[in-house]
N, CA, C and O atoms as CSV, one atom per row, in Angstrom:
chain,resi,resn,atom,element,x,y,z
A,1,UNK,N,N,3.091,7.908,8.883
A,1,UNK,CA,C,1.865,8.454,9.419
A,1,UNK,C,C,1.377,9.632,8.578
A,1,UNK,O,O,0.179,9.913,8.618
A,2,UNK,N,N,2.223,10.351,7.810
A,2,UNK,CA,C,1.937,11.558,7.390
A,2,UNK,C,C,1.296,11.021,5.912
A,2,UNK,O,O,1.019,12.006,5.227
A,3,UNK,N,N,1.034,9.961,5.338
A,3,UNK,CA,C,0.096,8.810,4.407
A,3,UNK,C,C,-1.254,9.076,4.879
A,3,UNK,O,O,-2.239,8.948,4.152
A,4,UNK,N,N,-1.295,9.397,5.932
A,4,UNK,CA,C,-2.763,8.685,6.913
A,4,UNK,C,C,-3.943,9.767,5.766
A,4,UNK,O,O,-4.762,9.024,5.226
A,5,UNK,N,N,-4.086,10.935,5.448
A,5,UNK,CA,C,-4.884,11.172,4.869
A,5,UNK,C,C,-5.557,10.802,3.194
A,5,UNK,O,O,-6.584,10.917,2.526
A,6,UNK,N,N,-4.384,10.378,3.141
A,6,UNK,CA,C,-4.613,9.798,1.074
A,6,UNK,C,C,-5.042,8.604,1.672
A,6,UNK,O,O,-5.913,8.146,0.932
A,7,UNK,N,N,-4.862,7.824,2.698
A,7,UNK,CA,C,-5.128,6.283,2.879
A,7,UNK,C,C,-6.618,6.468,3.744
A,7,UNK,O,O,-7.094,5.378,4.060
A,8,UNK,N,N,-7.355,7.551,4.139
A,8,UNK,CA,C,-8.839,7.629,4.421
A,8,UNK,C,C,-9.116,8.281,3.661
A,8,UNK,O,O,-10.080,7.620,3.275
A,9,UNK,N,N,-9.106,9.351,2.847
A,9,UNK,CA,C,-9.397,9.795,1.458
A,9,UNK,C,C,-9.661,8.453,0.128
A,9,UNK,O,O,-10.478,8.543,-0.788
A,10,UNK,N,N,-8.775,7.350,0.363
A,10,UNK,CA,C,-8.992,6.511,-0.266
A,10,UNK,C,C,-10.109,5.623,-0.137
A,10,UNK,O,O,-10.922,5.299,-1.002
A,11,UNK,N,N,-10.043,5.303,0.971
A,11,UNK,CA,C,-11.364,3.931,1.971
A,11,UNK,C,C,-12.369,5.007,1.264
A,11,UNK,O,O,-12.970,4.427,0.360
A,12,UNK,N,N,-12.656,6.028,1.342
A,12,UNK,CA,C,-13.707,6.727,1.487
A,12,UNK,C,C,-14.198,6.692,-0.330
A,12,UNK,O,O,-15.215,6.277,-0.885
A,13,UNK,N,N,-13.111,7.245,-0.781
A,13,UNK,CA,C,-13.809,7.360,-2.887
A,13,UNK,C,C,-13.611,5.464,-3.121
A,13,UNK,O,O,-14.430,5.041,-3.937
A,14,UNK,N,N,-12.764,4.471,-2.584
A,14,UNK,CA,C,-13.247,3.202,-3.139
A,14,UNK,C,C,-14.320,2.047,-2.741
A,14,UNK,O,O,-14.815,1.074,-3.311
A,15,UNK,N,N,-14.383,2.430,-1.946
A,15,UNK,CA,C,-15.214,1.798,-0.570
A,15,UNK,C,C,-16.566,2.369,0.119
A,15,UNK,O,O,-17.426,1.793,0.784
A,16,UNK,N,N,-16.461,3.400,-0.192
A,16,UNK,CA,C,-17.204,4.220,0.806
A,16,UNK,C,C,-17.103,4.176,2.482
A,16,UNK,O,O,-18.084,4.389,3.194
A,17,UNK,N,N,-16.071,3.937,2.881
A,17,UNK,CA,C,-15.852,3.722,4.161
A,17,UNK,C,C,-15.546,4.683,5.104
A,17,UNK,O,O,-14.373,4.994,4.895
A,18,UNK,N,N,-15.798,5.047,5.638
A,18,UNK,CA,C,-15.521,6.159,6.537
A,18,UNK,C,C,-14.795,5.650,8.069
A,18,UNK,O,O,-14.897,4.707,8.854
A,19,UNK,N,N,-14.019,6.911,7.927
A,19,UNK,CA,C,-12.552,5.951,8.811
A,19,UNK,C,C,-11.792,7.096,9.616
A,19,UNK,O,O,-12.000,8.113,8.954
A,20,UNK,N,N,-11.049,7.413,10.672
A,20,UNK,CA,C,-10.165,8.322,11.229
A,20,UNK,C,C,-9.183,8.162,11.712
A,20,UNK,O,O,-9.544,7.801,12.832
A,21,UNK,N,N,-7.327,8.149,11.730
A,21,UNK,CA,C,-6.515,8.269,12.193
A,21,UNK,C,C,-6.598,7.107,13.342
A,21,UNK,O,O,-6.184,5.968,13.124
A,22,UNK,N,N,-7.110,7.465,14.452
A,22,UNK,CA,C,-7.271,6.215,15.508
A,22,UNK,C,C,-7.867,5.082,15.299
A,22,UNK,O,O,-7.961,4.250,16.201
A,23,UNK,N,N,-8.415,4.860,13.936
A,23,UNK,CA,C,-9.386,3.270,13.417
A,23,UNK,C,C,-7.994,2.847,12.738
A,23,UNK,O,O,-8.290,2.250,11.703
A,24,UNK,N,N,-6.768,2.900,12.869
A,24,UNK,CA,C,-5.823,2.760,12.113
A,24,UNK,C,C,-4.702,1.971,12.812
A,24,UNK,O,O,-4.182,2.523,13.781
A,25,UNK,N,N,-4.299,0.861,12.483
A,25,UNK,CA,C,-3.026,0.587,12.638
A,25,UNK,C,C,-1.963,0.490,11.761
A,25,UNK,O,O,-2.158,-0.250,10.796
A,26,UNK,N,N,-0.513,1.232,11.865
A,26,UNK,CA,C,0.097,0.937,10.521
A,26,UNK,C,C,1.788,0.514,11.006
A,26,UNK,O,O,2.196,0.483,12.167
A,27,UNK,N,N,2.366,0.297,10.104
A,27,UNK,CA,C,3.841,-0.336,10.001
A,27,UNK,C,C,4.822,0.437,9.127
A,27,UNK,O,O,4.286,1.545,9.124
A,28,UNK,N,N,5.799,0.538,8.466
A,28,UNK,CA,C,6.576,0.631,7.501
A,28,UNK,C,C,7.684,-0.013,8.606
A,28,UNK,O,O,8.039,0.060,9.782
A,29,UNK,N,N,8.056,-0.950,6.865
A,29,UNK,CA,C,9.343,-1.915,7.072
A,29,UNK,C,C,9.648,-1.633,5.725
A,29,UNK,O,O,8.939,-1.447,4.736
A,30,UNK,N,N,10.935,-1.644,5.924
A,30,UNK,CA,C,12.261,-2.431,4.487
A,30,UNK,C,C,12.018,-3.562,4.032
A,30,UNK,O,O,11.896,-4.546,4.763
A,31,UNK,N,N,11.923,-3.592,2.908
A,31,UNK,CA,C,11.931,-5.285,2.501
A,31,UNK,C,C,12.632,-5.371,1.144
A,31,UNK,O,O,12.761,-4.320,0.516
A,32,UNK,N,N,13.190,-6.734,0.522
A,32,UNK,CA,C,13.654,-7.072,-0.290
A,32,UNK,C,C,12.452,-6.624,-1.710
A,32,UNK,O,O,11.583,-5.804,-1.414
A,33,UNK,N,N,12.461,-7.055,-2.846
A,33,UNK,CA,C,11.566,-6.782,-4.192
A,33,UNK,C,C,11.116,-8.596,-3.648
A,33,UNK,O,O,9.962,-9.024,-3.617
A,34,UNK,N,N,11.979,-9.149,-3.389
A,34,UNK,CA,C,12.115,-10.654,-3.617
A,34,UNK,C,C,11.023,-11.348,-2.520
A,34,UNK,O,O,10.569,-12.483,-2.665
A,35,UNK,N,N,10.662,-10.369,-1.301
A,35,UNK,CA,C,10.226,-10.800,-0.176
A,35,UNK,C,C,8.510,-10.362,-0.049
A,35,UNK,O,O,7.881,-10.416,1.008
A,36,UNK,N,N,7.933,-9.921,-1.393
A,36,UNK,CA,C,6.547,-9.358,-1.098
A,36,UNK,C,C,6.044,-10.016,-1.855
A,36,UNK,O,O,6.518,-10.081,-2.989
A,37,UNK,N,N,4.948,-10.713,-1.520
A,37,UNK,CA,C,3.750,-11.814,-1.692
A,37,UNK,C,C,3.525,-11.711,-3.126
A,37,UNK,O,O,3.140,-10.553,-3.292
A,38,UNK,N,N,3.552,-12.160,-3.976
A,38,UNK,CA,C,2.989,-11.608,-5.618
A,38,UNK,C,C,1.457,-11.879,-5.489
A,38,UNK,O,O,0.599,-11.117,-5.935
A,39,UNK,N,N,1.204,-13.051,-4.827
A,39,UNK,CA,C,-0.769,-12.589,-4.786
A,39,UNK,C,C,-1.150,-11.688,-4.330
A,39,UNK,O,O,-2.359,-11.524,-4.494
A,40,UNK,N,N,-0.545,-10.810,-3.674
A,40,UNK,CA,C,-1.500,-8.889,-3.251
A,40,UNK,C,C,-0.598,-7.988,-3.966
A,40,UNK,O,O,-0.366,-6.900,-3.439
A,41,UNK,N,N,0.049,-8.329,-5.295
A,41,UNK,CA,C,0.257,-7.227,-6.178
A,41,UNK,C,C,-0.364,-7.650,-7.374
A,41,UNK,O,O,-0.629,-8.802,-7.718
A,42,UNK,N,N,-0.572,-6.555,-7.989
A,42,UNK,CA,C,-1.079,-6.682,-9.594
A,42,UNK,C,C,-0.517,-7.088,-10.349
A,42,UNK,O,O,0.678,-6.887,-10.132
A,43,UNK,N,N,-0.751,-7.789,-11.524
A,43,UNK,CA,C,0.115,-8.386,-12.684
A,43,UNK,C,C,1.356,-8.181,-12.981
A,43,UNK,O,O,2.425,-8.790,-13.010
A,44,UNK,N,N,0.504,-6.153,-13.402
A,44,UNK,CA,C,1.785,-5.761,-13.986
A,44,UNK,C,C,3.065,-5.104,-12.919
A,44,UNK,O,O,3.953,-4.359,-13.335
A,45,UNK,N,N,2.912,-5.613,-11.322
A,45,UNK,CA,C,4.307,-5.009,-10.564
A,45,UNK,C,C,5.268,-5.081,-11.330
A,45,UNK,O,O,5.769,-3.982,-11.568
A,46,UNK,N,N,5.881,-6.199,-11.973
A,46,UNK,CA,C,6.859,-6.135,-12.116
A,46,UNK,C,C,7.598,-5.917,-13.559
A,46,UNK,O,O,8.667,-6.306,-14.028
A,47,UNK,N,N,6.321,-4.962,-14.126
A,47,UNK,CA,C,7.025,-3.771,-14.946
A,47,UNK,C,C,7.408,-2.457,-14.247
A,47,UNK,O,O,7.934,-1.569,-14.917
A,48,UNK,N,N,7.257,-2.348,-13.406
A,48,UNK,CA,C,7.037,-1.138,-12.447
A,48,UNK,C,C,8.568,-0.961,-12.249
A,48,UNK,O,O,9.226,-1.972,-12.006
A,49,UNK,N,N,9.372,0.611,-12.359
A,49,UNK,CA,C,10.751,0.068,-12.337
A,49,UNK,C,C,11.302,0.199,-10.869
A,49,UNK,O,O,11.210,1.385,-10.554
A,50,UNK,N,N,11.681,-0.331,-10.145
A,50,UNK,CA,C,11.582,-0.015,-8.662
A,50,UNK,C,C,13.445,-0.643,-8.034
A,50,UNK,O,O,13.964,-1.649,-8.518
A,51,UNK,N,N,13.938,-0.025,-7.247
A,51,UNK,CA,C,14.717,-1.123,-6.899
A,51,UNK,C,C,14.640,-2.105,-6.136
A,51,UNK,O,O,13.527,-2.271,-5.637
A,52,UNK,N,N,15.612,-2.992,-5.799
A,52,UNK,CA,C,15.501,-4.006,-4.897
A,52,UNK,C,C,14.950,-4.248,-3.573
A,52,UNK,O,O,14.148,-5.095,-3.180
A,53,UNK,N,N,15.573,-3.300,-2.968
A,53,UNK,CA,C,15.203,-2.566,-1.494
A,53,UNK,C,C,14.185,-1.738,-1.597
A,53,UNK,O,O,14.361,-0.713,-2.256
A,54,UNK,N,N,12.717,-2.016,-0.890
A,54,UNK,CA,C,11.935,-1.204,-1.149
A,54,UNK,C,C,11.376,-0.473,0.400
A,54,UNK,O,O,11.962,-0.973,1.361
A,55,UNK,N,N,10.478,0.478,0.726
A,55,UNK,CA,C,9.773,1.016,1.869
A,55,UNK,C,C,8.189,0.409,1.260
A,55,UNK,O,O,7.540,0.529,0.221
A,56,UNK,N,N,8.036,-0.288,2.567
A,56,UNK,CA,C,6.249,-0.746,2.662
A,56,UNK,C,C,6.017,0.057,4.031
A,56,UNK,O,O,6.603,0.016,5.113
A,57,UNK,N,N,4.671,0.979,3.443
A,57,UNK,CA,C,4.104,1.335,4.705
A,57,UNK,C,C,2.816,0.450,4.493
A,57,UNK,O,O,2.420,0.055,3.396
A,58,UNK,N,N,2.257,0.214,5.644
A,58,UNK,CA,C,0.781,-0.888,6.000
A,58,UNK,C,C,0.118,-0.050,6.719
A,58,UNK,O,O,0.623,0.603,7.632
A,59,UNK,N,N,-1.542,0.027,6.229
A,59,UNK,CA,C,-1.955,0.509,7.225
A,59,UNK,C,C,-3.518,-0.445,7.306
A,59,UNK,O,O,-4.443,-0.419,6.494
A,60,UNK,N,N,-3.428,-1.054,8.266
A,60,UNK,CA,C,-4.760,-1.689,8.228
A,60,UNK,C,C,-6.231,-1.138,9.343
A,60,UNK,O,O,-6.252,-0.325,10.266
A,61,UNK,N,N,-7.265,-1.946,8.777
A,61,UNK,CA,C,-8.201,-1.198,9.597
A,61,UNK,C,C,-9.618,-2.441,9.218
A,61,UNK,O,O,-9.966,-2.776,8.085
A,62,UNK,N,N,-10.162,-2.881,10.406
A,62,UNK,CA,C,-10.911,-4.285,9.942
A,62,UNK,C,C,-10.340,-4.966,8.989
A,62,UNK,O,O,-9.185,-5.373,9.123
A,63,UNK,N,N,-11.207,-5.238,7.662
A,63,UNK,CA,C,-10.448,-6.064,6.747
A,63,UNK,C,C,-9.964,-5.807,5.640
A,63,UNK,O,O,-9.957,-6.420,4.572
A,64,UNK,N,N,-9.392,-4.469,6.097
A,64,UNK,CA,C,-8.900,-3.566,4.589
A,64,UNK,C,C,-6.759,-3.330,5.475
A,64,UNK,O,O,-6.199,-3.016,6.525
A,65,UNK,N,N,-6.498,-3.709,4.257
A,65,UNK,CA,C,-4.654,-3.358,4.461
A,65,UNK,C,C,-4.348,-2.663,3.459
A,65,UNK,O,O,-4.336,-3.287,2.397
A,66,UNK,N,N,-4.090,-1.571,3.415
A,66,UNK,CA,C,-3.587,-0.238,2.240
A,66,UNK,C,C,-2.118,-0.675,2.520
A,66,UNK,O,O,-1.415,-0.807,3.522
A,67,UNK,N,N,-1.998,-0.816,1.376
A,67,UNK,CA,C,-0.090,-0.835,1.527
A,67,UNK,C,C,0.519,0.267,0.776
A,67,UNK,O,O,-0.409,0.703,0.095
A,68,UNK,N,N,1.533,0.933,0.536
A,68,UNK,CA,C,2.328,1.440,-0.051
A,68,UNK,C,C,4.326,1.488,-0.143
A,68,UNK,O,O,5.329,1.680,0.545
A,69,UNK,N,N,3.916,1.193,-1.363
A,69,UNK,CA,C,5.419,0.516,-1.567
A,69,UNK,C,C,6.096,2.380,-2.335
A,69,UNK,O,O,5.553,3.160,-3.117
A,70,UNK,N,N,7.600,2.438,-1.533
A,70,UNK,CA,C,8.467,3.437,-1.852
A,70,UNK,C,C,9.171,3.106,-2.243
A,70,UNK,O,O,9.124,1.919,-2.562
A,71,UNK,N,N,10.667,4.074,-2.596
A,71,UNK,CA,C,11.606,3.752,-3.249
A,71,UNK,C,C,12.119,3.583,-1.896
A,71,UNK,O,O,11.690,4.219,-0.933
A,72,UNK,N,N,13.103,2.659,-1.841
A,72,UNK,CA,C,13.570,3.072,-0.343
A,72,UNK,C,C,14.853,4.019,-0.155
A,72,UNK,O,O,15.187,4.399,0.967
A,73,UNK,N,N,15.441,4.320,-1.131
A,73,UNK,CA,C,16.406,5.984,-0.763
A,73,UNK,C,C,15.695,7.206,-1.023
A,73,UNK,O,O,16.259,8.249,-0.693
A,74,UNK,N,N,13.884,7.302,-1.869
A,74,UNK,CA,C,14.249,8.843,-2.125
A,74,UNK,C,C,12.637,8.202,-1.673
A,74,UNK,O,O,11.864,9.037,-2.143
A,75,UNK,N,N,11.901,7.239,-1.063
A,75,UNK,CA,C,10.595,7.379,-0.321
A,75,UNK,C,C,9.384,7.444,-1.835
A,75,UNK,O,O,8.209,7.113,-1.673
A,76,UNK,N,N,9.799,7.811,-2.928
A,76,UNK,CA,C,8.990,8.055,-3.373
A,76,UNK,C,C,8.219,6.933,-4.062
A,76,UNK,O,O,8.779,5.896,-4.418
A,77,UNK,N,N,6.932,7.167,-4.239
A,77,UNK,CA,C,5.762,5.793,-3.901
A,77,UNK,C,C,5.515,4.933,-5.424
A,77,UNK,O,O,5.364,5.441,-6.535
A,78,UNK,N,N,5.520,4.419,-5.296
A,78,UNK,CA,C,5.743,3.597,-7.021
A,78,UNK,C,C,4.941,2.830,-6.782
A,78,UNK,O,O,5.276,1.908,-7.525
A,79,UNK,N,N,3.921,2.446,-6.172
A,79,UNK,CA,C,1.871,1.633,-6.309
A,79,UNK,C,C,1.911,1.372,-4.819
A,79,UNK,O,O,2.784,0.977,-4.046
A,80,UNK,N,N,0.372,1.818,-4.678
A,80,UNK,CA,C,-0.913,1.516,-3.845
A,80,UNK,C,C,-1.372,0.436,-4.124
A,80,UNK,O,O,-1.191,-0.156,-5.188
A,81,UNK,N,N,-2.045,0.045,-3.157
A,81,UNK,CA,C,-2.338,-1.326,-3.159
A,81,UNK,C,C,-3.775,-1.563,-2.130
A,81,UNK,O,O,-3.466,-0.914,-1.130
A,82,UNK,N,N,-4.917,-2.048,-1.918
A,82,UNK,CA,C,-5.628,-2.105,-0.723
A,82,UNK,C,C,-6.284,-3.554,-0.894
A,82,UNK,O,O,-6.975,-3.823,-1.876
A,83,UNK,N,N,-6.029,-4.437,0.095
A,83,UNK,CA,C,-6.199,-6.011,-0.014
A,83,UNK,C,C,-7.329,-6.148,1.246
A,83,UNK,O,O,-7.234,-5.789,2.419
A,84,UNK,N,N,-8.449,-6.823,0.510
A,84,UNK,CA,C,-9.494,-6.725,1.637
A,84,UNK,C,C,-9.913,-8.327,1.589
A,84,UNK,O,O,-10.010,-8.914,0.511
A,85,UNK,N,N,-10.187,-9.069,3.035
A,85,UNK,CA,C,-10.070,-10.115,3.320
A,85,UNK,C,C,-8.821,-11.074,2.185
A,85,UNK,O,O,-9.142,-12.025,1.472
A,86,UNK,N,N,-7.752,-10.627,2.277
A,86,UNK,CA,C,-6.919,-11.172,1.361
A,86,UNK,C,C,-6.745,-11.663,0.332
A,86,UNK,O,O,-6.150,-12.715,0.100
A,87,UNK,N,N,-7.470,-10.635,-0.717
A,87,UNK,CA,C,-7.204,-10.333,-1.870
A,87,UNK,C,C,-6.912,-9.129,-2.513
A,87,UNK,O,O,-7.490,-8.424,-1.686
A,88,UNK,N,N,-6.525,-8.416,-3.237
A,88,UNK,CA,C,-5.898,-7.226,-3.899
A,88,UNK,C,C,-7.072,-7.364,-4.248
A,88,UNK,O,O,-7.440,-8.460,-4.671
A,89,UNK,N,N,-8.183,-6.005,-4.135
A,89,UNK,CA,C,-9.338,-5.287,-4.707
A,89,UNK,C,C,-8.855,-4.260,-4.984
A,89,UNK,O,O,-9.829,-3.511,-4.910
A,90,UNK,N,N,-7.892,-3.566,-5.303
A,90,UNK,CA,C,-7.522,-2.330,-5.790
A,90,UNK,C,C,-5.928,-2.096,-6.050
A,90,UNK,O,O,-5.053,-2.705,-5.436
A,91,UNK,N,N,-5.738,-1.306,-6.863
A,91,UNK,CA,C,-4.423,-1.074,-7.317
A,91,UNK,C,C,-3.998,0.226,-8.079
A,91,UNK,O,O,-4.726,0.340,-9.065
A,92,UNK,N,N,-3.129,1.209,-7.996
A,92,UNK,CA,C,-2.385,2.162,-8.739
A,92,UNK,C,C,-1.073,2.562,-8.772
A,92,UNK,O,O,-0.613,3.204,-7.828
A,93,UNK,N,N,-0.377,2.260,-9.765
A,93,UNK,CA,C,0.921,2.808,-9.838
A,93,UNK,C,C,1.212,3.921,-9.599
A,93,UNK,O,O,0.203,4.571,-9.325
A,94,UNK,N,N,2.196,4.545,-9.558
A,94,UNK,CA,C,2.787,6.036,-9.638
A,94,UNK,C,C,4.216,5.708,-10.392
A,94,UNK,O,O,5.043,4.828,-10.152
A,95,UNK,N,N,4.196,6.904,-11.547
A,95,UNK,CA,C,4.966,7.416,-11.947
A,95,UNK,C,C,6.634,8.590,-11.768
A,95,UNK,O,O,7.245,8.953,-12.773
C-alpha cells in the first residue's frame, strides 16, 4: 500500500488519469520467475537480473493493472509495468 502514491503519480504523467487511494484495488503475492505471463512483460525482462522468487504487488483500477515486481528478500523493485485492457502499454526497469 505504501506504492499507492508512485502508482497515481504514475496514471497521472502516463495517462493523464486522475485517480485516489480508494479507486484502487491491489494484491502482492510471491511468485516463481517461471510463473509470470511473458506477454505483460517487456522483451528485455529477462535480462533484468532478478531471482527466482519474486514480490508482485498489483494494483488495478478500471482497465489499468500497475504491477510491480521486487526482489523478494530485500523488496527492492526491479520493473514497473502498467497493462491496460491486456496489453503492456508501459514499462521501466530499476536498477
Amino acid at each position: 500500500m505504501d506504492n499507492m502514491p508512485y502508482v497515481i503519480d504514475l496514471l497521472k504523467e502516463q495517462f493523464d488519469v486522475v485517480a485516489e487511494v480508494a479507486d484502487f484495488g491491489y494484491e502482492s503475492i510471491l511468485l516463481g520467475r517461471d510463473e509470470l505471463d511473458p506477454d505483460l512483460l517487456p522483451e528485455y525482462f529477462d535480462e533484468l537480473q532478478t531471482g527466482e522468487e519474486l514480490l508482485v504487488h498489483f494494483y488495478n483500477m478500471e482497465e489499468y493493472v500497475i504491477y510491480i515486481i521486487a526482489g523478494a528478500e530485500n523488496n527492492k523493485w526491479q520493473l514497473v509495468g502498467i497493462i491496460r485492457d491486456d496489453y503492456l502499454v508501459y514499462s521501466k526497469p530499476f536498477n
